[in-house]
Each structure stands twice: as C-alpha cells, then as structure tokens.
DRENDO-1510 file (C-alpha; in Angstrom, 1 decimal, always signed):
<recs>
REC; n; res; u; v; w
REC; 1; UNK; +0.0; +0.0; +0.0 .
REC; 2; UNK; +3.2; +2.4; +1.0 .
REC; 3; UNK; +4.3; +1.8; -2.7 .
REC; 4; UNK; +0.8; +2.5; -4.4 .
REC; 5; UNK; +0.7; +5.6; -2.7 .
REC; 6; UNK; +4.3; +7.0; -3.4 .
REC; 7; UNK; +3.4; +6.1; -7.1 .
REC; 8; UNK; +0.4; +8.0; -6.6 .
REC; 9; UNK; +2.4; +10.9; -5.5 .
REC; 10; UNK; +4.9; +11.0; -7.6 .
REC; 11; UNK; +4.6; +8.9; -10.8 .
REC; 12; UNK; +3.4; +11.0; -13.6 .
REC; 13; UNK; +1.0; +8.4; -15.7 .
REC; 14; UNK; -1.9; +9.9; -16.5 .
REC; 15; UNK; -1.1; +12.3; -19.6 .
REC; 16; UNK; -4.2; +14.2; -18.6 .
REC; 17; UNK; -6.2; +15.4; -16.2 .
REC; 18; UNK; -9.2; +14.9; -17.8 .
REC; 19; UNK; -11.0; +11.5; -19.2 .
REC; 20; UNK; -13.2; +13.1; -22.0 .
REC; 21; UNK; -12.3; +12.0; -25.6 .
REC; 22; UNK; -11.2; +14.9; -27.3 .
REC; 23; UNK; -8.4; +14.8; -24.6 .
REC; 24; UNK; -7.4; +11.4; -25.1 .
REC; 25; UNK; -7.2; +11.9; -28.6 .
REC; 26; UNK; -4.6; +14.2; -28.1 .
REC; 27; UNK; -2.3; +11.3; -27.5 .
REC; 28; UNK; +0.4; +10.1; -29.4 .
REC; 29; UNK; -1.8; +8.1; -32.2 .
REC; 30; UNK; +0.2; +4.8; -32.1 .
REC; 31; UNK; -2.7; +2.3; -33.0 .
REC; 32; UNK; -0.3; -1.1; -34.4 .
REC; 33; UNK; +0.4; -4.5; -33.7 .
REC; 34; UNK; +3.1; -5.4; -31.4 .
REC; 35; UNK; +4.8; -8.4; -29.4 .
REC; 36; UNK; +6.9; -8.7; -26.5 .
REC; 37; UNK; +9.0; -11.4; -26.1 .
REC; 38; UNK; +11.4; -14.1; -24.4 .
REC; 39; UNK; +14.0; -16.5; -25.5 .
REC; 40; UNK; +13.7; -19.0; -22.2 .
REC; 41; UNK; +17.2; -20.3; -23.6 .
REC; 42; UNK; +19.4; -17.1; -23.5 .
REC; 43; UNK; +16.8; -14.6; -21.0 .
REC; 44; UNK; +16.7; -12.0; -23.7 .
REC; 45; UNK; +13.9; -10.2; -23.8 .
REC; 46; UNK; +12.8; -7.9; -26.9 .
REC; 47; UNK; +9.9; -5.8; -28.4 .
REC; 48; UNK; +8.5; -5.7; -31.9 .
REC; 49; UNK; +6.2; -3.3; -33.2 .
REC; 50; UNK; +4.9; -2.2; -36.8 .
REC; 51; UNK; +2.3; +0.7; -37.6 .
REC; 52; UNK; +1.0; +2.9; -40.1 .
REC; 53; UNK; +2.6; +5.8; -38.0 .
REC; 54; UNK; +5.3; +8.0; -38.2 .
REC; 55; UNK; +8.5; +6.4; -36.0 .
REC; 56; UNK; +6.3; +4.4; -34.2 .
REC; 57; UNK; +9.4; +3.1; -32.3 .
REC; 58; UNK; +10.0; +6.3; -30.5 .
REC; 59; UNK; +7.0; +5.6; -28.4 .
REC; 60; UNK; +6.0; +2.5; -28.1 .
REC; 61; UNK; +8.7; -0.2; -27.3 .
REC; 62; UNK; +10.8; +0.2; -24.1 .
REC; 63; UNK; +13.5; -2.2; -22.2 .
REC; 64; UNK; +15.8; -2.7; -19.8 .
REC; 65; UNK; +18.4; -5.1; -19.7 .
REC; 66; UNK; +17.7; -8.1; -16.7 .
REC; 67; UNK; +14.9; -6.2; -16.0 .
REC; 68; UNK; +11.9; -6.2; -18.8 .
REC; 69; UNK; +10.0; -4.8; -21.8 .
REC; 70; UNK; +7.1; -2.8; -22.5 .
REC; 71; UNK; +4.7; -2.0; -25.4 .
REC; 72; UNK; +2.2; +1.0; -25.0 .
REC; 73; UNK; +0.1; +1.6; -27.8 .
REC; 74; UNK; -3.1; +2.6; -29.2 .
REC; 75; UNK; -3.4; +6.1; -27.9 .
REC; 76; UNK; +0.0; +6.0; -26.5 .
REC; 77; UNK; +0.5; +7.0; -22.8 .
REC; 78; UNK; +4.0; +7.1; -23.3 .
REC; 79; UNK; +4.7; +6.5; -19.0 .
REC; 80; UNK; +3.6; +3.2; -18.9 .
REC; 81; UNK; +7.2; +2.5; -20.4 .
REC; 82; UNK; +9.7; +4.1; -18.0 .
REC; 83; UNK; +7.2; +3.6; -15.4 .
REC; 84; UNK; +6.4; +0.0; -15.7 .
REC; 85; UNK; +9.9; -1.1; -16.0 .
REC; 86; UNK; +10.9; +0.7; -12.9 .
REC; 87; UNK; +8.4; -1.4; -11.3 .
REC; 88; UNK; +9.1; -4.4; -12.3 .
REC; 89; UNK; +12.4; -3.4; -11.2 .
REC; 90; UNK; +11.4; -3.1; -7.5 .
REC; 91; UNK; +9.9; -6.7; -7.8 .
REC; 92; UNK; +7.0; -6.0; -8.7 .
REC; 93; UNK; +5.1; -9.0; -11.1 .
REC; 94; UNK; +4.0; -7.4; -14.3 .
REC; 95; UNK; +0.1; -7.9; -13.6 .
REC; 96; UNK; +0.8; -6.2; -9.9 .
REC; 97; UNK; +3.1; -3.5; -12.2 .
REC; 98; UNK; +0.1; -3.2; -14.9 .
REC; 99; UNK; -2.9; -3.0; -12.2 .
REC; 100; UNK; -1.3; +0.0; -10.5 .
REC; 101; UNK; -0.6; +2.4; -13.2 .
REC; 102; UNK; -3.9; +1.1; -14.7 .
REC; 103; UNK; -5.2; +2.4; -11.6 .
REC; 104; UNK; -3.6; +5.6; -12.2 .
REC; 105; UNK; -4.9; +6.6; -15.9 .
REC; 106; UNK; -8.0; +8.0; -16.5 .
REC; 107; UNK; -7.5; +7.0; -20.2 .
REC; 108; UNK; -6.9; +3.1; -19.5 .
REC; 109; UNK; -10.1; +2.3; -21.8 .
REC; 110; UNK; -8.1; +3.6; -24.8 .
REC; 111; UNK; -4.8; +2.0; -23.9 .
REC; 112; UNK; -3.0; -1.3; -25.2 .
REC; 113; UNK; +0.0; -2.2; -23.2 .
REC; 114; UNK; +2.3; -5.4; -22.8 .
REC; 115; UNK; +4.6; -6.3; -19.8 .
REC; 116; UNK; +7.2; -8.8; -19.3 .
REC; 117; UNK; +9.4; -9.8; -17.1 .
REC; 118; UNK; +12.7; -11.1; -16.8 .
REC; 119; UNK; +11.2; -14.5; -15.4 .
REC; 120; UNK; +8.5; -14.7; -18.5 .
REC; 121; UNK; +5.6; -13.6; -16.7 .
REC; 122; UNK; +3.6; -11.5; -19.2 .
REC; 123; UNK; +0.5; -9.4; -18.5 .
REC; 124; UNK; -1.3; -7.5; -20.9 .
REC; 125; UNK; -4.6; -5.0; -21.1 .
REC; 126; UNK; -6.6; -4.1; -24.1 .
REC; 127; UNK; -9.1; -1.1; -23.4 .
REC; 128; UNK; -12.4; -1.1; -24.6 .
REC; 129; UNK; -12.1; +1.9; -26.7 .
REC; 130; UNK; -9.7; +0.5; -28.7 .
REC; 131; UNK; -10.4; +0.6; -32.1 .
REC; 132; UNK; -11.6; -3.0; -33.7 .
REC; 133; UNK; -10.1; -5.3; -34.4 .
REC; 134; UNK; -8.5; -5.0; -31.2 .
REC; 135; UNK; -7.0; -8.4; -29.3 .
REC; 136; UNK; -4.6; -9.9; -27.4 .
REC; 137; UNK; -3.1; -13.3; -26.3 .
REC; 138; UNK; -0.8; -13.7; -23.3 .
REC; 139; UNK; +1.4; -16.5; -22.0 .
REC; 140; UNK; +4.7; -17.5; -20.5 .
REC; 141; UNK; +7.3; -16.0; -22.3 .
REC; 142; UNK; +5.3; -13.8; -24.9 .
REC; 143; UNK; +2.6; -11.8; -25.1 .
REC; 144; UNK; +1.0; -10.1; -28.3 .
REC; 145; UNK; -1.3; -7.6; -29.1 .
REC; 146; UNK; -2.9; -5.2; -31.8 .
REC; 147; UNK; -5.5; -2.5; -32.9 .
REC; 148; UNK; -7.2; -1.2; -35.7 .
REC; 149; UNK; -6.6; -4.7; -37.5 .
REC; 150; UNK; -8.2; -5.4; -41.3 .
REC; 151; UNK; -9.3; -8.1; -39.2 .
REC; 152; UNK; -9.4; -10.3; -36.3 .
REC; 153; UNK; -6.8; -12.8; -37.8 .
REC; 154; UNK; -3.7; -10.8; -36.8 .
REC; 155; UNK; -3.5; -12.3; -33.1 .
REC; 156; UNK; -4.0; -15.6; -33.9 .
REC; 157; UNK; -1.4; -15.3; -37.0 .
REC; 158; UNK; +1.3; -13.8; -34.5 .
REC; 159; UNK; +0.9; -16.6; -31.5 .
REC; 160; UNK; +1.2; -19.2; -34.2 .
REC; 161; UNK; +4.6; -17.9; -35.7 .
REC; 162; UNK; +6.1; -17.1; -32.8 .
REC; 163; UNK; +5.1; -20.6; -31.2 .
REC; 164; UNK; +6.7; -21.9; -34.7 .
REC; 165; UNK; +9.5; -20.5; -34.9 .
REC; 166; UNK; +11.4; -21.2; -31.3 .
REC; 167; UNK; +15.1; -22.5; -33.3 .
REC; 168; UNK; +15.6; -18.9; -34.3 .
REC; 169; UNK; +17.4; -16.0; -32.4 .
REC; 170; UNK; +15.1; -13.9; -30.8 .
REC; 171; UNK; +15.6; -11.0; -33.1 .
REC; 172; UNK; +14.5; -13.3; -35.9 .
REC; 173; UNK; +11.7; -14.9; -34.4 .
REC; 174; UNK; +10.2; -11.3; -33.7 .
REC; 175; UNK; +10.4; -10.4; -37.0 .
REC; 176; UNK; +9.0; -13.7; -38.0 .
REC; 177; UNK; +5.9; -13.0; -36.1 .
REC; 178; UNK; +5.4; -9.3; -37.3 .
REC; 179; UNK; +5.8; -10.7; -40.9 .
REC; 180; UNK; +2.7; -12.7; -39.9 .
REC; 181; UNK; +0.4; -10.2; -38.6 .
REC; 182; UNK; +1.0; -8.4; -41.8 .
REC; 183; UNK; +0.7; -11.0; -43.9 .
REC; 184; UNK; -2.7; -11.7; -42.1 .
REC; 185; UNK; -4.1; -8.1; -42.4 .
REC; 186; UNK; -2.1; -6.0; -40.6 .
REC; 187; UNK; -2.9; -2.4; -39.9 .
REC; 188; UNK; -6.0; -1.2; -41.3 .
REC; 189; UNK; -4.5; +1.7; -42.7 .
REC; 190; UNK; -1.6; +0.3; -44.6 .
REC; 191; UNK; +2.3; +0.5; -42.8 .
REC; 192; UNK; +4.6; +3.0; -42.2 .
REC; 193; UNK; +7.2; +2.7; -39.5 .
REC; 194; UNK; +8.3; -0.4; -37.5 .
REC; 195; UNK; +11.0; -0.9; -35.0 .
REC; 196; UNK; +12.7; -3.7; -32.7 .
REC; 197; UNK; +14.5; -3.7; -29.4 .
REC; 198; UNK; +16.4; -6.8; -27.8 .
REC; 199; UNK; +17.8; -6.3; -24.7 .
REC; 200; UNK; +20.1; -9.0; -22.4 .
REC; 201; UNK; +19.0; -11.2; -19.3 .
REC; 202; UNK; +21.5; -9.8; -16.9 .
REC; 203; UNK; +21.4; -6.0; -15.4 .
REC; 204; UNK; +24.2; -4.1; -17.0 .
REC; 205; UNK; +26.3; -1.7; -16.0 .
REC; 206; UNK; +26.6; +1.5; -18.3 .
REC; 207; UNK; +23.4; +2.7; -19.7 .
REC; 208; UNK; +24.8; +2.3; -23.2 .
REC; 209; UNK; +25.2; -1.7; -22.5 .
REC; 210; UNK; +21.4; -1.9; -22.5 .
REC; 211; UNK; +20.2; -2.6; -25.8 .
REC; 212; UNK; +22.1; -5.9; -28.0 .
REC; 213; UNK; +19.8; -5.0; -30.9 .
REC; 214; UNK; +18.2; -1.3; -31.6 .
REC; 215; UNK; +16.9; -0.7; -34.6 .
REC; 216; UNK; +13.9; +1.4; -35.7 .
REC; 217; UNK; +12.1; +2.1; -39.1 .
REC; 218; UNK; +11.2; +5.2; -39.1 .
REC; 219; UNK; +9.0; +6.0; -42.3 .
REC; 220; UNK; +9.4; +3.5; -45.5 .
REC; 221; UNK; +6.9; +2.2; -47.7 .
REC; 222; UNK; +8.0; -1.5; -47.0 .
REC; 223; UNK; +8.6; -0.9; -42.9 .
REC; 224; UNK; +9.6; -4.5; -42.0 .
REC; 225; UNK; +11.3; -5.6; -45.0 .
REC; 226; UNK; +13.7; -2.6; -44.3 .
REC; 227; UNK; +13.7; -4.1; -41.0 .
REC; 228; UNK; +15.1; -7.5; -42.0 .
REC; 229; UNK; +17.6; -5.7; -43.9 .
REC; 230; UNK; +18.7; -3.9; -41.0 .
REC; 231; UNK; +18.8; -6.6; -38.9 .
REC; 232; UNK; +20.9; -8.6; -41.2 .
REC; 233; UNK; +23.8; -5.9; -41.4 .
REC; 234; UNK; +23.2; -5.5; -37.7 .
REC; 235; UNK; +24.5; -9.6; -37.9 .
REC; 236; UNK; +26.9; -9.0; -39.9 .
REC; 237; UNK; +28.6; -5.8; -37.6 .
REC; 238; UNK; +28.3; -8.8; -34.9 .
REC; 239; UNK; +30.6; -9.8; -36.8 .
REC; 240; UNK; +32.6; -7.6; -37.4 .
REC; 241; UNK; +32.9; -6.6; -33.6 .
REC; 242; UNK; +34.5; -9.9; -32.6 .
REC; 243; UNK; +36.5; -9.6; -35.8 .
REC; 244; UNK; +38.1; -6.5; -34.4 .
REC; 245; UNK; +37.8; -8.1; -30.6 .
REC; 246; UNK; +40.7; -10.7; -32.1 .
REC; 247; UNK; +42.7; -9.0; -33.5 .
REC; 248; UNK; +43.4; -6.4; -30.4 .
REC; 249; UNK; +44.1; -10.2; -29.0 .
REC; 250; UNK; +46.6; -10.9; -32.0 .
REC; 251; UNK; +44.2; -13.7; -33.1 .
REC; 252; UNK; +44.4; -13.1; -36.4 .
REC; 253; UNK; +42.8; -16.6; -37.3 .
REC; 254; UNK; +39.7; -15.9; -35.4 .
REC; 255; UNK; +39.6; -12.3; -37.0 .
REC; 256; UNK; +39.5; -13.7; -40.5 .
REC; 257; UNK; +36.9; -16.1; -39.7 .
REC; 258; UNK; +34.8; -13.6; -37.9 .
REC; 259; UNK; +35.1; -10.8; -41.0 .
REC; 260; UNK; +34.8; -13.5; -43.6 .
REC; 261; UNK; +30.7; -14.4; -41.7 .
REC; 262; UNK; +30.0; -10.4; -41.8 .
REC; 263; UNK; +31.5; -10.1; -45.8 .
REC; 264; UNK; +29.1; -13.5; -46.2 .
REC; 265; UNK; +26.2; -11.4; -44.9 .
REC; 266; UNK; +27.1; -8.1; -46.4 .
REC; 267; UNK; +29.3; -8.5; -49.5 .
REC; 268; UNK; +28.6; -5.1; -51.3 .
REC; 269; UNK; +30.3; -3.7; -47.7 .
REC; 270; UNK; +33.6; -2.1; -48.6 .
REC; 271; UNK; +34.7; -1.9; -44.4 .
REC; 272; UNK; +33.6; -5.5; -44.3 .
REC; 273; UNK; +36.2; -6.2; -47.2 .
REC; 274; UNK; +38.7; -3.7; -46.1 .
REC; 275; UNK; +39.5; -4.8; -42.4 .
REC; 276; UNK; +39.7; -8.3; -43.9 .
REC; 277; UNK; +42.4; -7.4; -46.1 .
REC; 278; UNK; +44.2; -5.7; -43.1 .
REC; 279; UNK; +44.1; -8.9; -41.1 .
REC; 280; UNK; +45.3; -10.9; -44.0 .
REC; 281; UNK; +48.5; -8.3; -44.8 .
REC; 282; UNK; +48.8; -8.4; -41.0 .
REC; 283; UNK; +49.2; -12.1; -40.7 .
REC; 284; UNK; +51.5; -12.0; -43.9 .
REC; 285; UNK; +49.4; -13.0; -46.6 .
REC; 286; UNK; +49.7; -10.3; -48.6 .
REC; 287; UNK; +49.0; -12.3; -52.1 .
REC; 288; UNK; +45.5; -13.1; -50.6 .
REC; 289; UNK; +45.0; -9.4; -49.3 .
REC; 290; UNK; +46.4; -7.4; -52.4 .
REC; 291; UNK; +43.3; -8.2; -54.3 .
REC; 292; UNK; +41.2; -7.5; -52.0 .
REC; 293; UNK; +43.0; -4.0; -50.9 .
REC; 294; UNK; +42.8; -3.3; -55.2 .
REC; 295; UNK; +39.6; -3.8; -55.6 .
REC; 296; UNK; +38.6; -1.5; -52.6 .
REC; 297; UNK; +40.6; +1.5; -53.5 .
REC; 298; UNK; +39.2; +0.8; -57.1 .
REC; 299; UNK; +35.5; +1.3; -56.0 .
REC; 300; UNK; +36.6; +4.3; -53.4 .
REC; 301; UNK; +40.2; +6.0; -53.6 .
REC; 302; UNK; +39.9; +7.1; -50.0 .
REC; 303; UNK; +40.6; +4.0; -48.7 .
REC; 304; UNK; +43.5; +4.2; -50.0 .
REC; 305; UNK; +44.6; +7.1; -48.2 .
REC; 306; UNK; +43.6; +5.4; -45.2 .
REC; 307; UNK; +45.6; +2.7; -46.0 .
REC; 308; UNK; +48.7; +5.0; -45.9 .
REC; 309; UNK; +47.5; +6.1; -42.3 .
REC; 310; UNK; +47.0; +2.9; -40.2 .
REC; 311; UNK; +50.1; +1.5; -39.5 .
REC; 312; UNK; +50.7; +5.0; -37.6 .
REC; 313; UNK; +48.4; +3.9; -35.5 .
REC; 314; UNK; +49.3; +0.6; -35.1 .
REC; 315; UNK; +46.7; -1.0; -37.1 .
REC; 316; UNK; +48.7; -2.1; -39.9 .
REC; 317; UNK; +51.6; -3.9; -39.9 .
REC; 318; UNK; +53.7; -3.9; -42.9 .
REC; 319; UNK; +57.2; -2.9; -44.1 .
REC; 320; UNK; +57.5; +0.2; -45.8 .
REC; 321; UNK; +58.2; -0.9; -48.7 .
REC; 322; UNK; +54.9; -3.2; -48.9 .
REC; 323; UNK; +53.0; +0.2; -48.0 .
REC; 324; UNK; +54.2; +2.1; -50.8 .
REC; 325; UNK; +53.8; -0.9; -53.5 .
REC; 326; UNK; +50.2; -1.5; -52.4 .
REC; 327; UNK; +49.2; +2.6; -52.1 .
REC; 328; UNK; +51.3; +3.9; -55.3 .
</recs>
C-alpha cells in the first residue's frame, strides 16, 4: 500500500487530467500491432512493433536489460514505459506492475500495453475503446497484441509464428511474427514505420550496454522488410565486432573467420572487405589481401589514403616498402 501511494504521489502516468475523448485523442496516435517477447534459452527479452505511423518506435517499445519490456500503444500514454519497467524493477510482477498504473490513468479504456518480465511472466490490457479489431493473447514467455486490424486474424497469426519459430534468435523470431500479422491483415490503414529492441538477461552496468539490438524504421513504404535488412547488417557488424575483438588479442585466425561471416552477410560492404584485407597483410598473406585491398581502393580511392594512415596507428603492420607498392 506504502508503494501505491508513493506512485500516486509521484509517478506521472496519467497524460491528462481529464478522461473526455477529445483529450485522449490528443495522445500520441500509435494504433499497431506489437509483441513482447522471451528467448527462455538465452533470458533476452525484446519488443516488436509495426504501424501505419510515423517512428512508431520512439513511443512504443521500451526495455531494460535483466529487468523487462514494455509496449504502450493505441493512444499511447507514453509512462507506462519508463514507469512500468521501474516497477518491475522493484519486484513487482508485471500484472501487480500493470494494475497500478492502470489504476492511475484515466484514459486506460483507450490503452494497449504489454509487460514482461525477466522471469517470463507477461500481462497484458486491451481497453475497450480500442479501435476493432482489437485483441490480445498472453502466456509465458510472450505476449501479443494489436489495434485497428483489417481483421481479427492478426492475433492468432502472430501466437502461431512465434510458437513456430522457437530455433531462431530472438531478433529473428520477432520479425517472424510481425511478418505474420501483416501478412494476415495488418494495420487497417496500410504500414509506415516499425522498429525492434532486444535487450540482455543480466542488469548491465553502463546505460549504453542496454540494448544488444536497436533498430527502428522510421518512415518506409516497405517498414519490416527494411527491417530484415537492417537486422541482417546489424548480424553482420556482430561480426565484425569480434573480428576486431581478435585482432586487439593478435588472433588473427579468429579475426579472419569472424570478417569473412560479416562479408558473407554483407558482401557489397567495402569496411567488411577492407578490415579483412588488413588482417590478411597483417598475418602475412599479402597475395591473398592485395586483391582485396585493389579492388577497394578501385570502388573508393579514400581507402587508399587510409591505408597509408593505419600503421601510424598501429593497425597495420607492414614494411614500408609493402606500404608504398600497395598505395602507389
């Protein structure tokens, strides 16, 4: 009871002070289809949302690392985000969570908000006002939910890909099961913007650790197949990342087999190519990296000048001689 009231006090939920219409309506207009979700393997946790709405990711999906996620949508009241992660934080369940800021906002009958937690427990409320079709399903481990649907197929659609498609990442399985709903329906009006968060199982550290996968959609005729191309050169700078992770280590074995997965997702790259050839002429296998090291200055001089800069800095490591014969 201490807590509800301190939230009382001090939380600001409710967007307005007033529960007619024409108020609510002034609230971010965010109606979409959404799903919150849980890999029960690796604890990540991650949101996916697609609308016919301008950056629809700025508003509705929120996370925190060891913590949860949330998706607020319909007529957005943006504080269920910050606020229902900081009580899950506290221990709260995400029903408990859900039923007190419910409590709090006079506009609850036009809201559609997700929780979960970092244990799986979901909990989810669809307002009456929501605009048909307007559903949800929650369970352990996943929860999704939509508004303003062509139809009432869009639910169903989403549970059954995202039960289907448990071998994938997380990230992939998400997209999976927006692909569905659209593919089902979708939003009434058409699509605009979609976006996807995945955050880790653990509490983090640094504020800038929380997110493993951010990537948002802003406005795009084709919103989630922009998406899956994002998400695929987000794979492929995975890979990059431990490229350059072993070769600070001297691994230069490991580096090469790291850049060679992110050139296999992202050939038309030129960085993907480059930093390969470094760790090739680095290892001294300059036969193999020559080509590659021509063919990149050929599409773009300027790597070529920043060929001549690196080994300043330690990052290429080459005689002098072998500088000047591959930079002439």
């Amino acid at each position: 009871m201490r807590l509800f009231l301190v939230l009382l006090c001090c939380l600001p939920l409710s967007s307005k002070v007033s529960a007619q219409t024409a108020e609510i309506m002034k609230d971010p207009f965010a109606h979409t289809y959404s799903i919150v979700a849980r890999d029960a393997k690796t604890g990540e946790m991650a949101v996916g949302v697609q609308s016919h709405w301008f950056s629809v990711g700025s508003i509705v999906s929120w996370g925190k690392a060891g913590v949860g996620v949330v998706a607020t949508q319909s007529f957005v009241n943006p504080a269920y985000g910050p606020n229902g992660l900081k009580l899950m934080e506290q221990g709260l369940a995400p029903a408990e969570a859900l039923t007190i800021l419910l409590a709090l906002d006079e506009g609850k009958a036009y809201r559609q908000v997700a929780f979960l937690n970092a244990n799986g427990e979901t909990a989810v409320h669809t307002g009456e006002k929501c605009v048909e079709a307007a559903g949800d399903f929650a369970a352990e481990n996943f929860s999704v939910q939509a508004n303003m649907m062509l139809n009432d197929k869009v639910v169903p659609a989403m549970k059954k890909a995202f039960l289907e498609h448990e071998n994938l990442p997380l990230a992939e399985r998400v997209l999976k099961v927006l692909q569905a709903a659209e593919a089902a329906g979708g939003d009434i009006r058409g699509k605009q913007s979609a976006a996807l968060i995945v955050v880790g199982a653990e509490e983090v550290e640094h504020p800038w650790e929380e997110k493993k996968i951010d990537l948002r959609v802003d406005d795009h005729a084709e919103p989630l197949v922009e998406l899956e191309r994002l998400l695929k050169v987000a794979r492929a700078y995975e890979f990059m990342n431990r490229g350059d992770l072993a070769m600070e280590a001297a691994n230069v074995e490991k580096a090469l087999e790291e850049y060679g997965g992110a050139m296999e997702l992202f050939p038309e790259n030129l960085e993907m190519k480059y930093w390969t050839a470094v760790a090739l002429a680095n290892s001294g296998r300059m036969d193999e990296a020559k080509p590659l090291f021509e063919a990149i200055f050929k599409a773009d001089p300027n790597w070529k000048e920043m060929t001549r800069r690196l080994p300043a800095s330690g990052l290429l490591n080459i005689s002098k001689k072998e500088l000047e014969e591959l930079t002439k």
